[in-house]
N, C-alpha and C positions, 0 to 999 in steps of 0.2 A: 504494500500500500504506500502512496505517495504522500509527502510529509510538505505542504505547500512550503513552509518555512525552509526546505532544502532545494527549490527550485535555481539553482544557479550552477554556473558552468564552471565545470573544475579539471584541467589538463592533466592525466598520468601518464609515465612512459608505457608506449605499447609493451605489454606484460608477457605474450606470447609469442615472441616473434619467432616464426619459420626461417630455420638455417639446411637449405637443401639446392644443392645444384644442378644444375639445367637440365642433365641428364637423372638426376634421382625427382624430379618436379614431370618429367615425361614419364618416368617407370609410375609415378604416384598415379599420375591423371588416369593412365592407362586400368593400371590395378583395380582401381575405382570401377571405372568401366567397367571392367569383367568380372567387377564382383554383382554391381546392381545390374549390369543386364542378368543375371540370373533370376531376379526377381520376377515373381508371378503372381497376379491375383488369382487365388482359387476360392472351393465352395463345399470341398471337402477338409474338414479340421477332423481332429482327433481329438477325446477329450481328455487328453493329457493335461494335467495342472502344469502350468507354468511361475516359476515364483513371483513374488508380488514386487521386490528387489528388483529383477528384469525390469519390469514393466517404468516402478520408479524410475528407473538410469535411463531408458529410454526416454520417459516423458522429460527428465532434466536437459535431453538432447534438444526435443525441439523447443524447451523454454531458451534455449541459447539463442531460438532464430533473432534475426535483428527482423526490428520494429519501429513503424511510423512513431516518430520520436522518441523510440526504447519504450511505448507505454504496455510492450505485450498485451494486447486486446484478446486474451486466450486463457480459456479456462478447460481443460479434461476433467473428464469422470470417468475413473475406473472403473469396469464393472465385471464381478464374478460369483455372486450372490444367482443362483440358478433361479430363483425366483423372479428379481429383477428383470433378468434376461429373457424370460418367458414372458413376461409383461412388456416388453419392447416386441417382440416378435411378435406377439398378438399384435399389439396397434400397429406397425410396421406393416405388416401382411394386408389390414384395413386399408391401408393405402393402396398400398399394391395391388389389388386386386381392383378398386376404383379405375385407377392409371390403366392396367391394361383389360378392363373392362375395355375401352377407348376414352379415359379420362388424359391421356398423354397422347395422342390425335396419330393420326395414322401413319405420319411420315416417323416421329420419333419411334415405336413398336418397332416399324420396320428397321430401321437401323440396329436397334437388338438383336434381333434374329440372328444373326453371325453367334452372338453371344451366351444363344441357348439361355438367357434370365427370362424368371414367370415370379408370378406374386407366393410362389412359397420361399420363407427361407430358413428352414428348418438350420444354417447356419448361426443364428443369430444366438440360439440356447447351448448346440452342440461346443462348438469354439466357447476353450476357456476364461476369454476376456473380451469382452469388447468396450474397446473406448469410445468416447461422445465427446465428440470437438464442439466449443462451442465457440461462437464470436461473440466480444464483447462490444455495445454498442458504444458504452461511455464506461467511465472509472470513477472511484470514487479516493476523495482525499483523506486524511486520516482524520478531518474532523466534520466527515459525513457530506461536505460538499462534493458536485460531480463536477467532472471534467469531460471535453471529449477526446475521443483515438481517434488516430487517424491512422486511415491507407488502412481499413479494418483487414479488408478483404485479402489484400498484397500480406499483410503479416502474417494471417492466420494460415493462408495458403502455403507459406515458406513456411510456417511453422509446421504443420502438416507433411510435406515433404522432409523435414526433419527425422521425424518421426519415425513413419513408413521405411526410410532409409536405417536409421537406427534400428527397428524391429530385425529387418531383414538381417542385417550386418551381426546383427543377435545369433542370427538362423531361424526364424520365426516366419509363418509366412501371415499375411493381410488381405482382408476382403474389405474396400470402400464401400462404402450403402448411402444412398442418400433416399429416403422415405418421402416422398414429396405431400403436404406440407407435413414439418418434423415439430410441430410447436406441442405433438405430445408430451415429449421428452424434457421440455421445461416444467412440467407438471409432475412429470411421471418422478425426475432426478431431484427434484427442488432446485431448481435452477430458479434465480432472479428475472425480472421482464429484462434487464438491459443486455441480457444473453439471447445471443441467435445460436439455436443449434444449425450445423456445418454440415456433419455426415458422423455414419456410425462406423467404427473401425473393429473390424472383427480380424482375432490374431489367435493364431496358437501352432501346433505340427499340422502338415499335413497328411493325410491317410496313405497307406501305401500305393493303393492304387486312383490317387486325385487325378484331375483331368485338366486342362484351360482349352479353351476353344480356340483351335487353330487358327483362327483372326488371328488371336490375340499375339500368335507369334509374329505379324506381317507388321514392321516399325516404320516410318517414312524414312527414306537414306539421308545420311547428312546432307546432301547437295538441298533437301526438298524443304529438311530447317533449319538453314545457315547460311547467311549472307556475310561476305567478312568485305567490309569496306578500308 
């Protein structure tokens, strides 16, 4: 929480600094590479417990992401209470089933199809944890006044990728969910009105024989996004 009487600008020496040469900064970039392209959404988890330790160091990963003026506009909730998770899945599926009744119109459906998703997602109890990203609209100061965030959207997003990469880098694998509309979830989690939930993160093992839809392997080539001026 922000302490309006500490608003002011204070210079440290960079504390981190990276000492790697030309050739060890190409092995890095590269490594990275061929670690996340491994990553996959799937829909198969296994209900292995995973420890709650894990999950912490990961979420410390994406509180690291940089933030329209450092105000981190983000807040997670863990969750692994089987209960919980079954009450998400209920109302989630409500959705869902809305949406591809033809509540999400004919062009959006079709673009799924590649993707084999329907309104069940029996993933959402199986997987040991799933997290609830939320966005924060505004902040509050330590003596109860609010503030606004900025660049809600850009924060929460890099902080999210944070995340998902960290999971992975664990060995963990993640399913994104976005429930359209999600305003159960501030109800269901007790979440505040100045909270937007984002998307539901389902993480845990995958089963031996999990699948991803062969779309899912086809990536656009660098040339198609990347322009270098």
């Amino acid at each position: 929480m922000f302490a309006k009487s500490k608003l002011s600008y204070e210079a440290l020496s960079l504390p981190d600094r990276a000492s790697m040469s030309e050739e060890q900064i190409r092995e890095a970039a590269l490594a990275f590479y061929e670690t996340m392209r491994t990553r996959h959404s799937i829909r198969d988890f296994t209900p292995t417990e995973v420890p709650r330790e894990i999950i912490e160091n990961c979420i410390r990963t994406a509180g690291s992401a940089p933030s329209g003026a450092n105000h981190q506009p983000w807040h997670f909730v863990a969750i692994r209470n089987p209960d919980v998770k079954a009450e998400i899945r209920k109302a989630a599926e409500k959705e869902e089933k809305a949406f591809y009744a033809g509540g999400g119109g004919d062009e959006w459906i079709k673009a799924l199809e590649p993707i084999g998703t329907g309104p069940e997602k029996s993933h959402l109890e199986i997987a040991p944890w799933l997290i609830v990203i939320f966005a924060q609209r505004y902040g509050e100061f330590d003596d109860g006044t609010t503030y606004k965030n900025y660049y809600v959207n850009e924060s929460v997003g890099v902080a999210t990728g944070f995340l998902i990469a960290a999971l992975h880098h664990a060995g963990l694998s993640t399913l994104t969910h976005t429930p359209n509309p999600m305003k159960f979830l501030n109800e269901l989690l007790k979440r505040p009105k100045s909270e937007k939930p984002v998307m539901i993160l389902a993480l845990g093992h995958a089963t031996e024989d999990a699948t991803v839809p062969k779309v899912a392997k086809i990536k656009k080539p660098l040339d198609e996004i990347l322009t270098i001026i």
